[in-house]
C-alpha positions as CSV (number, residue, x, y, z in Angstrom):
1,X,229.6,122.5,94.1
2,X,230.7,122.7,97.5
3,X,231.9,119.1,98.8
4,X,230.8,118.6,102.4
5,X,233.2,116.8,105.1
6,X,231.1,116.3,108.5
7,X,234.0,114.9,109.9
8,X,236.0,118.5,109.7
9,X,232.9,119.7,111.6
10,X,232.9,117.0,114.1
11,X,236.4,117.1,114.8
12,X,236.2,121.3,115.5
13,X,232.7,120.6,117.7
14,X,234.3,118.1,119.7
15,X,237.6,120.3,120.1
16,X,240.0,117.3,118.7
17,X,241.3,118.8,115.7
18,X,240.5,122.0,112.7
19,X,241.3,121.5,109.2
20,X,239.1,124.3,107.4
21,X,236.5,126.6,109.5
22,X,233.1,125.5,109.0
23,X,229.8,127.1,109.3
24,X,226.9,126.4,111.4
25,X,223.5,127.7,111.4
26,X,220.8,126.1,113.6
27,X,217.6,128.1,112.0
28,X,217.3,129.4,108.9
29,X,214.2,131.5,107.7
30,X,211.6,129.3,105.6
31,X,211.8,132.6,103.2
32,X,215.7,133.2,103.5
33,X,215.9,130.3,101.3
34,X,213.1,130.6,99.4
35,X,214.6,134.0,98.1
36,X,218.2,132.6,97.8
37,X,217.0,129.5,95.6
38,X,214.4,131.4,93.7
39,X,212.1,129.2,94.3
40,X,208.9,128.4,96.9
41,X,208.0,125.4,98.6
42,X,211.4,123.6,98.9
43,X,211.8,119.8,98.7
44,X,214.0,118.0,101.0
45,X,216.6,117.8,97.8
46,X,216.0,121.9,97.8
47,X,217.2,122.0,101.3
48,X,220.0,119.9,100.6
49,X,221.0,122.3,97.6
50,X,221.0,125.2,99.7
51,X,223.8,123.9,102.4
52,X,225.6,123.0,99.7
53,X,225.0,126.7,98.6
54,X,226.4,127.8,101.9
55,X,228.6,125.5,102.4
56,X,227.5,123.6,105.5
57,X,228.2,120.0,105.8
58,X,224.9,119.2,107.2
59,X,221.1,119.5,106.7
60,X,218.8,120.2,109.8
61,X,215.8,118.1,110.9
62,X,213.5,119.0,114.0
63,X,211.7,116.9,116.2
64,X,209.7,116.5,119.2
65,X,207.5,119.1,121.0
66,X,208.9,122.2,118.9
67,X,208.2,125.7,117.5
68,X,206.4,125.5,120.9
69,X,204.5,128.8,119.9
70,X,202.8,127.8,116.9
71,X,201.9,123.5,118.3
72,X,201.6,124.4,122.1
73,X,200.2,126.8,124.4
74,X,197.9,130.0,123.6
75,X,198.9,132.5,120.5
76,X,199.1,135.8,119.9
77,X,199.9,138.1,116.9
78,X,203.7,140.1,116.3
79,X,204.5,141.5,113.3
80,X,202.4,138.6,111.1
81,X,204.3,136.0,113.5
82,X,202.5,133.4,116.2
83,X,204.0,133.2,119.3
84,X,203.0,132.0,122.4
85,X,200.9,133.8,124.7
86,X,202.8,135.1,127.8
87,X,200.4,136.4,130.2
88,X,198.7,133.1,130.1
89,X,199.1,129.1,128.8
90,X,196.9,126.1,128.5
91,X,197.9,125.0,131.9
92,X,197.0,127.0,135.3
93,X,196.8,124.1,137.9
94,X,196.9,120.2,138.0
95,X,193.4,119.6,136.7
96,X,194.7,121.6,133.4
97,X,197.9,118.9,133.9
98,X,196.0,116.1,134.0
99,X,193.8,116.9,130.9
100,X,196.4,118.2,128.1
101,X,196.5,115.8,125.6
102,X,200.5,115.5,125.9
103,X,202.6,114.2,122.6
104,X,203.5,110.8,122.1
105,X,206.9,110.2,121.2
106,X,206.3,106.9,118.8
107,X,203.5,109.3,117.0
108,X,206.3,111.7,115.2
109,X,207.5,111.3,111.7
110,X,211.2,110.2,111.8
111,X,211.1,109.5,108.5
112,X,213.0,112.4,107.3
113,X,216.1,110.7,108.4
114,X,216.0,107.8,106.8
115,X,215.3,109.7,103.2
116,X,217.9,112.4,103.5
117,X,220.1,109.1,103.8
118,X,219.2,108.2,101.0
119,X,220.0,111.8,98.4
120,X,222.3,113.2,100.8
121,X,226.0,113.2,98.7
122,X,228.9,111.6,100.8
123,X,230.3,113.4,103.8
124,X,227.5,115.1,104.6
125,X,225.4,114.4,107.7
126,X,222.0,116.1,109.6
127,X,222.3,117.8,112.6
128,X,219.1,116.5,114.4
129,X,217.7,120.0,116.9
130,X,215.1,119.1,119.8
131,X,215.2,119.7,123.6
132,X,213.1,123.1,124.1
133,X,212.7,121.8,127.9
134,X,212.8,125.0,129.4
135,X,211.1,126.5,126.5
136,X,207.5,124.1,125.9
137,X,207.7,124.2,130.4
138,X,207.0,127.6,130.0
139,X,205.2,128.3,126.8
140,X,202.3,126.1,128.2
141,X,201.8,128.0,131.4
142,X,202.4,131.3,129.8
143,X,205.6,132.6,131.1
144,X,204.2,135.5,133.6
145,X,202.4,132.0,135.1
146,X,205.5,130.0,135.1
147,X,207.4,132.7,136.9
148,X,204.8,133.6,139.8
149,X,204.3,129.3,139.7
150,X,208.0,128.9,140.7
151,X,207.0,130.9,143.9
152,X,203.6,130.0,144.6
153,X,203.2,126.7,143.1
154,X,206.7,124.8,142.3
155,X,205.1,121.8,142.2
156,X,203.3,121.8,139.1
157,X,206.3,123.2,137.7
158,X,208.3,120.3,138.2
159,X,205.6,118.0,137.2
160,X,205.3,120.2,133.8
161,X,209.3,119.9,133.6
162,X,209.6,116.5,134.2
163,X,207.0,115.7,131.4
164,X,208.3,118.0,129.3
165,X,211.4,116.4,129.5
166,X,210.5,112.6,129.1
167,X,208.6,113.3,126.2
168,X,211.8,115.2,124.6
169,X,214.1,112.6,126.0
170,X,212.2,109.7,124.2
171,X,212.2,111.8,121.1
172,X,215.8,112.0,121.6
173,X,216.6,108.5,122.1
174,X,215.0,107.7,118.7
175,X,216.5,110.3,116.7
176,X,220.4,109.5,117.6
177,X,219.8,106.2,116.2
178,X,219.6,106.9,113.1
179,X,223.1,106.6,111.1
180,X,222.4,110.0,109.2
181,X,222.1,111.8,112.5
182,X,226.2,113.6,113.0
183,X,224.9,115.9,115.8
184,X,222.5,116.4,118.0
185,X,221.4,120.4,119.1
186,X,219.4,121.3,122.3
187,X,217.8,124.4,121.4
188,X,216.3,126.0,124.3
189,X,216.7,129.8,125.0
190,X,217.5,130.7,128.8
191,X,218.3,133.8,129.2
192,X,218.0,137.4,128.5
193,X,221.1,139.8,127.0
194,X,221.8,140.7,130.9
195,X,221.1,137.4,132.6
196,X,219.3,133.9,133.1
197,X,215.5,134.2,132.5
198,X,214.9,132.3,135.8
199,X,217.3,131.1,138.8
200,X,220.0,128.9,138.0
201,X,219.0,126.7,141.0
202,X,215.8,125.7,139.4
203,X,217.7,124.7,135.9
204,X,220.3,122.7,137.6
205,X,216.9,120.8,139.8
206,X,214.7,120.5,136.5
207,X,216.5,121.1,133.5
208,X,220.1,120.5,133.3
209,X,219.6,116.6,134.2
210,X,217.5,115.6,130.9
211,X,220.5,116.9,129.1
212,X,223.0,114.9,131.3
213,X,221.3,111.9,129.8
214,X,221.2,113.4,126.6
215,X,224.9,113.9,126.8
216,X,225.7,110.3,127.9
217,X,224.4,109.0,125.1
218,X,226.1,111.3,122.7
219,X,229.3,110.6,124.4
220,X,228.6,107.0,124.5
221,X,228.0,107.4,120.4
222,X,231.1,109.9,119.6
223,X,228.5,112.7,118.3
224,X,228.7,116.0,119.1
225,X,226.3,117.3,121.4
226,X,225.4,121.5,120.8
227,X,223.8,123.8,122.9
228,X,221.7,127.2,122.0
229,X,220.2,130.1,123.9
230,X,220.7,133.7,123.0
231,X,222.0,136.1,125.9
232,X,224.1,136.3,129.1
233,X,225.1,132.4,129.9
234,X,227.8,132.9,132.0
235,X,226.6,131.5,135.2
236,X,226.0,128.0,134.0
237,X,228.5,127.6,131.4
238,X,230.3,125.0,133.7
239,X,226.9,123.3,133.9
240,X,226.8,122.9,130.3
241,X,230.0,121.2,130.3
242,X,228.6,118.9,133.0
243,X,225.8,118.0,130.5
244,X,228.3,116.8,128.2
245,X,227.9,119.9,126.0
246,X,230.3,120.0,123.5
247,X,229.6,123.4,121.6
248,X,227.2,126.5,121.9
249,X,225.8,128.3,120.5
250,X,225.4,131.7,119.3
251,X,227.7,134.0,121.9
252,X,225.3,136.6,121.0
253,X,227.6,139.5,120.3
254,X,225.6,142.3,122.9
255,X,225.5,139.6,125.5
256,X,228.8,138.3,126.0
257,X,232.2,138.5,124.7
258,X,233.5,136.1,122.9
259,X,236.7,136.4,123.2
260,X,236.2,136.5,127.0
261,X,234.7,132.8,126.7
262,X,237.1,131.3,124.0
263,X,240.2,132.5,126.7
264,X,238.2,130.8,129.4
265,X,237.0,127.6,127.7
266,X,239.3,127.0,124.9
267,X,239.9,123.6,124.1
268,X,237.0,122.9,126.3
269,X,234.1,124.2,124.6
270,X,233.8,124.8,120.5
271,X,232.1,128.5,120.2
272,X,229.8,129.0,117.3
273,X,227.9,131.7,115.4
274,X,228.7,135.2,116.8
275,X,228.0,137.5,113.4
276,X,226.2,140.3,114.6
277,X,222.9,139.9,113.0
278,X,222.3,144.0,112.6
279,X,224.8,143.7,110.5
280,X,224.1,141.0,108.2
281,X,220.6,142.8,108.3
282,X,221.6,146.2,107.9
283,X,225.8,146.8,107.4
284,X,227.5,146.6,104.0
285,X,229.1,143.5,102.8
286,X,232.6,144.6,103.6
287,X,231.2,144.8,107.1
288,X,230.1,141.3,107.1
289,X,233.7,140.1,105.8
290,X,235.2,142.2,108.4
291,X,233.4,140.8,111.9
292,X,233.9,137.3,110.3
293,X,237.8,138.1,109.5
294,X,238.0,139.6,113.2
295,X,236.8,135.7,114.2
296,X,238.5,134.0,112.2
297,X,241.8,135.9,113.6
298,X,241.2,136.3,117.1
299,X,238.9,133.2,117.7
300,X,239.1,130.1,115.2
301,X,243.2,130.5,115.0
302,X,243.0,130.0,118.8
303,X,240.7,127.9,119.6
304,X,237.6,125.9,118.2
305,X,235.0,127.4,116.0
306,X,232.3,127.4,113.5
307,X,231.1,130.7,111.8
308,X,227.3,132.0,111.7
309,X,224.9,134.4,112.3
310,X,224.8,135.4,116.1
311,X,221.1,133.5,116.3
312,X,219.3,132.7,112.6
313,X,219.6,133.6,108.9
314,X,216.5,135.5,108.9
315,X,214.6,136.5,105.5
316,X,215.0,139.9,105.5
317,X,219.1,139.9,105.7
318,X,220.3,140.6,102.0
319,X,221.4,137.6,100.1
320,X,224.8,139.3,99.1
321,X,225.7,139.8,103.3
322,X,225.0,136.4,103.9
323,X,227.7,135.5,100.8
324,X,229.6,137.7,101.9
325,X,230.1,135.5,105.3
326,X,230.5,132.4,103.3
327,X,232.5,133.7,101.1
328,X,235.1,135.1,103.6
329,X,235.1,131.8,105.7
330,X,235.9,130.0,102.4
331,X,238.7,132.4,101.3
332,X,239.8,132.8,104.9
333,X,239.1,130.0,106.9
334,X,242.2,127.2,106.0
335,X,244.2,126.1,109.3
336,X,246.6,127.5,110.3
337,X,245.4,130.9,109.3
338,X,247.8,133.1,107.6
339,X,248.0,137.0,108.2
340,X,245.6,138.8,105.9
């Protein structure tokens, strides 16, 4: 069985040093794994066995005010799926602010981290995923409501950001201190495949200085600290660095080159995911081996980073195209990389 080594990973997220290409996923489908394993309702050992499976040198554990649409704001139906409501939210004006029972930090569960410690096999760590700042902010106004607020009644918004963000910032601070915690990921979708959902101006006020502190402290502890949103990021890339962001995540392939970002931020940024999920949904295998060979060429030989889907290992993607990926990075991935 697959050996983990979180330092490799570390090393390659913090742009230091690349021994063997990892892979990173920051979601992967309840029923992805389910079908992989053969097997329903996975234990904490099960989830261990499947990144072992594909090869990943880390388990992931979520905390705080997350999967915002199924624990916060109103709900509506997709395709069997709850997500949040975004014509309207659970909060319309400061009386609605004042009332919401928020969460309490000390009330979650951390207790996941100190078992995986425990059955974990040596060399591997979890990467802990939390912030969704921008993403609870606007899941409890609805996001039609959030947009027109940030016109007609900024205030509220800031007072809905800024307790969106102490509440995730406590979290935070609880998480990193737990020795099994290697990474820490702010997942928090921005923007759309052509551009920032709202202005940058109003991320760099409300947003963007929660994870400054977040990245303090990650500096201050040597872990890496990882960014996600899907789409066009291009405009506050150098406010991620800032924040003290040392990888992102996914370079979704229809929004932005990647090749274009690892010749601009090279050694500066690690770059991860990137597989074009159509294809590991819908292409061949040989497909699959070829995007991750074009990566592992053009982008991990020149600079830092991790192979994965270009946002989540979702259930419906055949097992043997997500193999295929693994596979290839396995075969392929060994520094320096030879010609193939």
């Amino acid at each position: 069985m697959y050996k983990p080594d979180f330092n490799n990973l570390k090393n390659i997220l913090m742009c230091r040093d690349k021994r063997y290409l990892p892979l990173i996923e920051l979601h992967i489908d309840e029923g992805f794994k389910e079908k992989y394993l053969l097997k329903k309702s996975l234990s904490l050992k099960d989830e261990i066995i499947f990144s072992l499976e594909h090869c990943q040198d880390f388990i992931l554990a979520a905390k705080g005010i997350l999967k915002p649409a199924k624990t916060i704001g109103k709900r509506t139906e997709k395709n069997g799926m709850s997500w949040a409501d975004e014509e309207d939210g659970l909060i319309r004006n400061q009386a609605d602010f004042e009332n919401y029972c928020w969460m309490d930090p000390n009330s979650e569960d951390y207790s996941i981290f100190k078992k995986a410690e425990k059955i974990m096999p040596e060399g591997m760590k979890i990467i802990a995923t939390g912030g969704k700042i921008f993403t609870a902010s606007w899941m409890l106004m609805g996001f039609n409501n959030f947009c027109i607020s940030t016109i007609e009644n900024y205030g509220l918004v800031k007072k809905i950001f800024a307790e969106v963000g102490r509440i995730q910032f406590e979290v935070f601070k609880q998480i990193v201190e737990f020795d099994s915690v290697g990474a820490f990921a702010a997942v928090d979708d921005i923007a759309y495949t052509e551009g920032l959902m709202i202005s940058a101006d109003i991320l760099r006020e409300n947003l963007f200085p929660w994870y400054k502190k977040m990245g303090e402290i990650c500096r201050k502890k040597d872990i890496p600290f990882i960014y996600h949103s899907d789409g066009r990021i291009w405009e506050i890339i150098d406010d991620l660095l800032d924040c003290g962001f040392n990888a992102i995540h996914p370079i979704e392939p229809k929004a932005m080159s990647i090749k274009e970002v690892n010749d601009k931020y090279k050694d500066m940024l690690c770059l991860l995911g990137n597989i074009e999920m159509d294809t590991l949904i819908r292409g061949s295998s040989q497909e699959v081996k070829n995007l991750v060979l074009s990566n592992i060429k053009n982008i991990a030989s020149d600079g830092f980073y991790a192979c994965g889907s270009s946002n989540t290992i979702t259930t419906p993607m055949p097992v043997e195209n997500v193999k295929a990926m693994v596979e290839t990075v396995s075969s392929y991935g060994k520094f320096p990389i030879k010609t193939y």
